[in-house]
ROMILO-748449 format. One record per residue (C-alpha): x, y, z; residue in three letters. Coordinates in steps of 0.25 Angstrom, whole numbers, padded with zeros to 4 digits, always signed. Layout:
<atoms>
XYZALA;...
</atoms>
This chain:
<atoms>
+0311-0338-0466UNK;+0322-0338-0455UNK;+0319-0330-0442UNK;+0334-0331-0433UNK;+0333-0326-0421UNK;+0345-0324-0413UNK;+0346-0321-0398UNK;+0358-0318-0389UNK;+0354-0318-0376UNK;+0365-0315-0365UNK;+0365-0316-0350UNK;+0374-0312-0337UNK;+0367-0314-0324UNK;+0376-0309-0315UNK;+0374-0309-0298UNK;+0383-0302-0289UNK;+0396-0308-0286UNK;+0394-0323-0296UNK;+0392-0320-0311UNK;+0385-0331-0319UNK;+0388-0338-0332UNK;+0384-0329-0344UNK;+0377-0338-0354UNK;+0374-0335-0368UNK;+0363-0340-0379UNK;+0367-0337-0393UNK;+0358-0345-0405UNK;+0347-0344-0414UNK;+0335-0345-0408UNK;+0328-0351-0421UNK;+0325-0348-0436UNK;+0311-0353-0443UNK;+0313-0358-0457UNK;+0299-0365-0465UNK;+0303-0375-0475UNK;+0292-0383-0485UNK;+0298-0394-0493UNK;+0289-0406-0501UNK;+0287-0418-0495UNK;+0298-0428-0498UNK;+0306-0418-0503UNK;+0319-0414-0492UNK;+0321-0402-0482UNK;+0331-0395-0474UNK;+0330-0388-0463UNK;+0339-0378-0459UNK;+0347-0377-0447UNK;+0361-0370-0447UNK;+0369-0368-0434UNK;+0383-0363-0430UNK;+0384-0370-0416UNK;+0391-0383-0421UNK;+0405-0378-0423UNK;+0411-0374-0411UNK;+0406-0387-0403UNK;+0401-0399-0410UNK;+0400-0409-0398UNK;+0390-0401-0392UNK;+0381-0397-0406UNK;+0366-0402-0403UNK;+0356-0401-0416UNK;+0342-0406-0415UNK;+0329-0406-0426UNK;+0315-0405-0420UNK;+0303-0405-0428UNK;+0291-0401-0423UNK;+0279-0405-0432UNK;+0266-0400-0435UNK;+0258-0406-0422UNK;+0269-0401-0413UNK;+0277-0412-0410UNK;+0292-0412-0410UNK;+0302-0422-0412UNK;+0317-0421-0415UNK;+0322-0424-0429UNK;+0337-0424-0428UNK;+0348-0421-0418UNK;+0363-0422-0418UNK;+0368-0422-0405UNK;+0382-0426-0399UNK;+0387-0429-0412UNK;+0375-0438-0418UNK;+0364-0436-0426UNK;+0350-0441-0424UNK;+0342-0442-0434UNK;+0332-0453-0435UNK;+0323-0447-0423UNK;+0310-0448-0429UNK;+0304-0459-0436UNK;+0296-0450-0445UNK;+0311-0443-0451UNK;+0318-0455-0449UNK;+0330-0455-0461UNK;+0325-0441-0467UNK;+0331-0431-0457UNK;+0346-0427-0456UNK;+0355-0415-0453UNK;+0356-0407-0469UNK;+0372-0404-0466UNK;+0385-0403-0455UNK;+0377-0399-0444UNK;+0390-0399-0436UNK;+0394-0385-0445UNK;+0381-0380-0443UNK;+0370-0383-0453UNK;+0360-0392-0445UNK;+0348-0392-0455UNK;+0338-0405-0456UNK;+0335-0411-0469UNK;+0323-0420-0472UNK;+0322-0427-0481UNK;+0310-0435-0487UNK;+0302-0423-0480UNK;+0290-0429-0476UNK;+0276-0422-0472UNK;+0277-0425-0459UNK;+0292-0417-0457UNK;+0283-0406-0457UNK;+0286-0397-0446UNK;+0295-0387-0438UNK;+0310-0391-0437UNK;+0318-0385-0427UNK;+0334-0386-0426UNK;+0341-0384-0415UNK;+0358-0383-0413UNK;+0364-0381-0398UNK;+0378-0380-0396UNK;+0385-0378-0384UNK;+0375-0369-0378UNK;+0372-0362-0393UNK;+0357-0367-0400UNK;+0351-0364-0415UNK;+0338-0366-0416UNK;+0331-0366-0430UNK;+0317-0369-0433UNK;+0311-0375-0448UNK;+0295-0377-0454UNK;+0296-0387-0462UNK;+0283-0389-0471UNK;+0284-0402-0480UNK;+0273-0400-0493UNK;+0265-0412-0497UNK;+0263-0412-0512UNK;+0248-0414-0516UNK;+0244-0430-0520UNK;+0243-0433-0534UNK;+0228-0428-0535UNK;+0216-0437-0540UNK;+0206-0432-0550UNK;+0192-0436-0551UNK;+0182-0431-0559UNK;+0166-0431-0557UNK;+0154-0429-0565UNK;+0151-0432-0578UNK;+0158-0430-0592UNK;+0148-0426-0601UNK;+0145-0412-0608UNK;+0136-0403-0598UNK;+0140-0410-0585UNK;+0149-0406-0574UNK;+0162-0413-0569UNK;+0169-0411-0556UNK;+0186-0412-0557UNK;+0192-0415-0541UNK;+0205-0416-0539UNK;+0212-0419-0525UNK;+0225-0422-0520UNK;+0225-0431-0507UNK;+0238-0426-0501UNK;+0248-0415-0501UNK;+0250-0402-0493UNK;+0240-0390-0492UNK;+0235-0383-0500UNK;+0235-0390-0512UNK;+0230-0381-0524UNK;+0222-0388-0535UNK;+0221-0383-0550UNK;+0213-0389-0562UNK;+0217-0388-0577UNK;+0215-0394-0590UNK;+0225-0402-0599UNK;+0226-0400-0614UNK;+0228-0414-0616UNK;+0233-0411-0631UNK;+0242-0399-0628UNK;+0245-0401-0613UNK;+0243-0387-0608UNK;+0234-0383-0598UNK;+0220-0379-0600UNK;+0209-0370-0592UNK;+0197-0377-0586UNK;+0185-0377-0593UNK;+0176-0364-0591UNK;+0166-0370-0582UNK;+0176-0377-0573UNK;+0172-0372-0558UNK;+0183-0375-0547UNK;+0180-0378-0533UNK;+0188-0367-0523UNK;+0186-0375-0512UNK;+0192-0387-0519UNK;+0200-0384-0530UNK;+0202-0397-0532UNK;+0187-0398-0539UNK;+0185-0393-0552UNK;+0170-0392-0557UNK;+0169-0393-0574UNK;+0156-0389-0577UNK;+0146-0391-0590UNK;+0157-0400-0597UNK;+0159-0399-0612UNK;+0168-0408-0621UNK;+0177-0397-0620UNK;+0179-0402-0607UNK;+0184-0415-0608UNK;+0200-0415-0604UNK;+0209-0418-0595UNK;+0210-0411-0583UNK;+0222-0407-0573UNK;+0221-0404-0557UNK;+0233-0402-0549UNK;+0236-0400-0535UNK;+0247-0392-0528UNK;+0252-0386-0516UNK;+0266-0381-0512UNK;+0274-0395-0515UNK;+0269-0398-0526UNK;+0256-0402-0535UNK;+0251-0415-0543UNK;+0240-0416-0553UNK;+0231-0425-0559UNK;+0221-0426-0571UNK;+0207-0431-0575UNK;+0199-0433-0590UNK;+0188-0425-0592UNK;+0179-0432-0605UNK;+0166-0425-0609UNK;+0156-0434-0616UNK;+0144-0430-0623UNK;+0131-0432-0616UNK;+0125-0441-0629UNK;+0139-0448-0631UNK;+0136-0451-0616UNK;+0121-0456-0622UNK;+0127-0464-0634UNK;+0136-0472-0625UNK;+0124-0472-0615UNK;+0116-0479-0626UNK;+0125-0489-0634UNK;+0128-0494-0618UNK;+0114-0498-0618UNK;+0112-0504-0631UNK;+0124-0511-0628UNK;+0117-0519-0615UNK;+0105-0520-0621UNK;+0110-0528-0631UNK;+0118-0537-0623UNK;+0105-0540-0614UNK;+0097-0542-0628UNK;+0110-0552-0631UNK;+0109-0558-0617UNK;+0092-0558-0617UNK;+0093-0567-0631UNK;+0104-0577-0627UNK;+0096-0579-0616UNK;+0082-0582-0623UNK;+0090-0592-0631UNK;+0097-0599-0620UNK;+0083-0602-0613UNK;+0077-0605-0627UNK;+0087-0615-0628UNK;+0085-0622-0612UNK;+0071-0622-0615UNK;+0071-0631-0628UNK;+0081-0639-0621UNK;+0070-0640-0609UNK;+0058-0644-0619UNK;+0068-0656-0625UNK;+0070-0661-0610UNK;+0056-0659-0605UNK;+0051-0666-0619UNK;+0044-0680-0616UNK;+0050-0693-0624UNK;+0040-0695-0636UNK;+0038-0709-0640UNK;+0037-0710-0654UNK;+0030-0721-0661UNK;+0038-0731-0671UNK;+0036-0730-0685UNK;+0026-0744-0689UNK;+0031-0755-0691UNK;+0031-0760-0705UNK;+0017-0768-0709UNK;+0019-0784-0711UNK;+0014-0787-0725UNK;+0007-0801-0723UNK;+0004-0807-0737UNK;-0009-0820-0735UNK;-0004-0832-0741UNK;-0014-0839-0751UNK;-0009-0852-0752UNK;+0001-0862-0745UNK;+0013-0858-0755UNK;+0011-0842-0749UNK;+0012-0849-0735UNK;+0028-0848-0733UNK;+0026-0834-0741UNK;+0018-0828-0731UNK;+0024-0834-0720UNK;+0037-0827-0724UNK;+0029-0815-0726UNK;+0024-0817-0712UNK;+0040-0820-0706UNK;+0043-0808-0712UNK;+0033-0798-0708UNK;+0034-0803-0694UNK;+0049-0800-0692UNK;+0046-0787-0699UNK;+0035-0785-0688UNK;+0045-0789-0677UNK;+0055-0780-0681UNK;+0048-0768-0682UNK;+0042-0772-0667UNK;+0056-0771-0663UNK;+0057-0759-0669UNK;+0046-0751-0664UNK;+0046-0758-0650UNK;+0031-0751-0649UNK;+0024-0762-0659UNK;+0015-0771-0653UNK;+0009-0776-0666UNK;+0010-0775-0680UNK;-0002-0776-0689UNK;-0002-0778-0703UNK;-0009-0768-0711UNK;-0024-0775-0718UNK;-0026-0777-0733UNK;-0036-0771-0739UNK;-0049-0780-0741UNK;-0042-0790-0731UNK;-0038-0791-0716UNK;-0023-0794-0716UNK;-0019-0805-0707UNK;-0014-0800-0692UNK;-0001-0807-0684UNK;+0001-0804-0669UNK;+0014-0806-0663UNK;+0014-0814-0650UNK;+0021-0809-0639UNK;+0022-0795-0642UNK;+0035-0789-0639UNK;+0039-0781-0627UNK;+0043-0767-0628UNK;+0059-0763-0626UNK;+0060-0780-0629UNK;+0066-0785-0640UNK;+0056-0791-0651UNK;+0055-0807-0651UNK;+0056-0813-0665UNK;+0042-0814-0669UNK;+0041-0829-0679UNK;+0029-0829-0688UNK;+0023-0840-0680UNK;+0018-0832-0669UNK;+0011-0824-0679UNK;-0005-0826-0680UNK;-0012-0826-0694UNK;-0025-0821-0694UNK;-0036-0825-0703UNK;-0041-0814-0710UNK;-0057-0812-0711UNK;-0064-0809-0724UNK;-0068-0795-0725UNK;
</atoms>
């Protein structure tokens, strides 16, 4: 809204015998004009004047802003034919002069507007005496942050499940509003009959006693003057005894696995204690088989004599080598006849265990008589 107010005041002081200079004001003492624009986005604020013309030289054109906490600060001047523009650090490169301010429009443009132009602008033209003052609102909008959805409870039939949905920036108020999607046909649906929503936070929506009718997908948006953003969340109602079934074959599952484990186990140390026993086991001495019997055969006469002496030869070097055999075998007996004591030899100088056997010769050998029965 514009609000010009003009005013014309004139003066002639007069004392007796010396007039004074008449001096004259003529300008416009200011005009309110409030602007909102969306952050990022460019403005211009006006500013129009009719006091360049006549004497440019002297033509002075200054931007304050005075922002929200009070503070003022200049934005941009022109002043003996130069324009200053980079006065502040925070408009640095986004502020200039719109048109020809020299023919009379001396509006401000913005651009990237930033949150923190937000503030009251004022303009103000003087030339030669003449000033036009102006004064703007500007209001920079913050569109609302993409907004997170969450949901909490549980997803089974007969439960209750919370739907939050916030947005962590933009300008307030931001408005809320929850709606289902026809995933299939793509158009809008009605929350489900039982759906509570929280007034004073619109952002929470309450679905109570869930069905399988339910499950879907649902919308929440969030929106204020500059704009709105949206997100979504899946809404999957189980059954309580699928819920049970799953339940159920998880447990089987691991129980199996520790029967698996718990008989691998049993086997391995089965195993390490056979393997202990062999260790631990003592070395058994084992006893050679007997040596084979000498058969001794009594000469009865002289001609048997060589006979039995070769019989004799022969038993002893079968005696000897199965006493290096054995290595145990201290003697060797032969075995007696029925009726008849069988004649005994004895080796002299038995052989020492872990030596090797000396030949044994049939001369070292003893006959013994035999006795009559």
């Amino acid at each position: 809204y514009l609000l010009p107010i003009r005013c014309y005041p004139v003066s002639a002081l007069l004392t007796r015998g010396s007039p004074l200079p008449v001096s004259f004001y003529v300008g416009t003492l200011g005009t309110h004009t409030e602007i909102k624009r969306v952050a990022e986005e460019r403005v211009t604020l006006p500013c129009h004047h009719q006091l360049g013309l006549p004497e440019k030289d002297t033509l002075d054109i200054e931007w304050l802003l005075t922002d929200n906490e009070g503070n003022q600060k200049v934005v941009i001047t022109y002043s003996s034919r130069h324009v200053y523009s980079n006065l502040t650090e925070e408009q640095k490169g986004r502020v200039a002069f719109a048109s020809n301010f020299l023919a009379g429009d001396a509006s401000l443009q913005i651009e990237p507007l930033k949150p923190s132009d937000e503030g009251r602008y004022t303009c103000k033209v003087k030339n030669s005496g003449r000033y036009v003052w102006s004064h703007v609102i500007l209001k920079v909008l913050v569109r609302p942050s993409k907004p997170k959805c969450e949901l909490e409870g549980e997803l089974t039939e007969g439960s209750d499940v919370t739907l939050q949905c916030e947005s962590a920036s933009g300008t307030k108020p931001i408005i809320y509003y929850w709606q289902r999607i026809r995933e299939k046909e793509g158009e809008d649906e009605r929350l489900p009959a039982r759906s509570r929503i929280d007034y004073n936070n619109p952002g929470r929506v309450l679905l109570q006693n869930l069905t399988m009718s339910s499950s879907g997908l649902y919308q929440c948006t969030a929106g204020n003057e500059a704009g709105k953003e949206s997100c979504v969340v899946r809404v999957t109602v189980q059954y309580v005894q699928s819920i049970g079934m799953i339940a159920g074959a998880v447990t089987g599952m691991v129980a199996g696995a520790l029967l698996i484990f718990l008989l691998v186990w049993l086997l391995i140390r089965r195993k390490d204690k056979e393997r202990y026993e062999e260790e631990d086991r003592p070395n058994e001495i084992r006893e050679d088989a007997e040596a084979p019997k000498a058969r001794l055969v009594k000469p009865s006469s002289s001609s048997s004599g060589s006979r039995s002496s070769r019989s004799g030869s022969s038993s002893t070097r079968s005696t000897a080598n199965s006493a290096s055999r054995s290595q145990r075998t201290l003697s060797t007996e032969a075995a007696p006849q029925p009726g008849l004591a069988a004649p005994a030899y004895s080796l002299v100088g038995p052989a020492r265990r872990g030596s090797e056997p000396k030949k044994v010769h049939h001369a070292t050998l003893t006959k013994a008589e035999p006795h009559p029965a």
